[in-house]
C-alpha positions in Angstrom: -4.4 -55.9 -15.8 -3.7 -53.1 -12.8 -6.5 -52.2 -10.6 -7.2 -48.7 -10.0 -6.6 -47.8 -6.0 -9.3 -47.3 -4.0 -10.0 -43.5 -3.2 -9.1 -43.7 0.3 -5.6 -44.4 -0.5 -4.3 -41.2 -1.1 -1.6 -40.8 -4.0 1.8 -40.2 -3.2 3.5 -36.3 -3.9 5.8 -36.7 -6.8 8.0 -33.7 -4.5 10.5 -34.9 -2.5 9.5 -35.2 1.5 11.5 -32.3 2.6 10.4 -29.9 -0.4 6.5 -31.2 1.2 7.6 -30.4 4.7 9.2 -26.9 3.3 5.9 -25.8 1.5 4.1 -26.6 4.6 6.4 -24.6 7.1 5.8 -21.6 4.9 2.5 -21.8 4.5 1.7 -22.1 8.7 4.4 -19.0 9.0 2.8 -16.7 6.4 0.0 -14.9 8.1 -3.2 -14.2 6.1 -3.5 -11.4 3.7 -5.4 -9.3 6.1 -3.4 -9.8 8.8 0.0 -7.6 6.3 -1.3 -4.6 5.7 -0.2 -2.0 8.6 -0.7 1.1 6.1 -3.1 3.7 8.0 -4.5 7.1 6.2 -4.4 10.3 8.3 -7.2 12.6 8.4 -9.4 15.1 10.0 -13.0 16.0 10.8 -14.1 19.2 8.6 -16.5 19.1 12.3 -14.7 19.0 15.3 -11.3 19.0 13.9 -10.5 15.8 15.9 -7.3 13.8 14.3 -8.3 10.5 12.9 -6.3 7.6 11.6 -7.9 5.3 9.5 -7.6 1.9 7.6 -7.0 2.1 4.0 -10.3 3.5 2.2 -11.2 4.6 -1.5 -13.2 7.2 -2.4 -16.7 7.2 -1.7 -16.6 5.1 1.6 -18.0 6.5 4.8 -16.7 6.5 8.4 -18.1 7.9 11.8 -15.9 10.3 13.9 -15.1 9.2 17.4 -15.8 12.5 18.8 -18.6 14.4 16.9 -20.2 10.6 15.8 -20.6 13.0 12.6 -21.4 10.4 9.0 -18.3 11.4 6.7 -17.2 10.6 3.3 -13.8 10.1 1.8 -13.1 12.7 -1.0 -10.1 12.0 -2.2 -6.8 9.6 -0.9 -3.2 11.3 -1.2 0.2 10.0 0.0 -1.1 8.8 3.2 -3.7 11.9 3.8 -7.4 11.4 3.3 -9.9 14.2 2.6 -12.7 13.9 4.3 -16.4 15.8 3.4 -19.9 15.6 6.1 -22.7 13.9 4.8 -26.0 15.5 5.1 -28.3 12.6 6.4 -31.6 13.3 5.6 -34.0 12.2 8.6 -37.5 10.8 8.0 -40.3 12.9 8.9 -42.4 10.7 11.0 -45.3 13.8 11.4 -45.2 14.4 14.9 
């Protein structure tokens, strides 16, 4: 009759040691997912006019401009150019 191993003992990698030591290497060497994308989208503000350049964005997100601090709104994403549109914030009227 075999005894199980205790679970501290850890079980041995069918692989081969340097096919272990390969997967390793490239997984330390392959940055994060985040870390790959370089892609930036090219705008402007419909405000000031000020040149932006801006992570990649879908439709619908919003963004600040640097210069006017004006709320805007991606319209529409085309071979590297975004469209941007203002956003009318509407301000609570406190009454005074």
């Amino acid at each position: 009759m075999t005894r199980p191993l205790p679970l501290s003992v850890p079980t041995p990698c069918p692989c081969p040691p340097h096919a272990r030591a390969r997967a390793r290497a490239l997984h330390l060497l392959t940055p994060p997912e985040s870390f790959m994308t370089t892609a930036t989208l090219a705008g402007s503000c419909p405000e000031c006019e000020t040149d932006l350049t801006v992570p990649p964005m879908v439709p619908g997100e919003t963004l600040s401009c640097p210069e006017c601090m004006l709320t805007l709104r991606v319209e529409d994403v085309t071979n590297g150019k975004v469209t941007l549109q203002m956003v009318e914030v509407q301000l609570r009227d406190w009454g005074q």
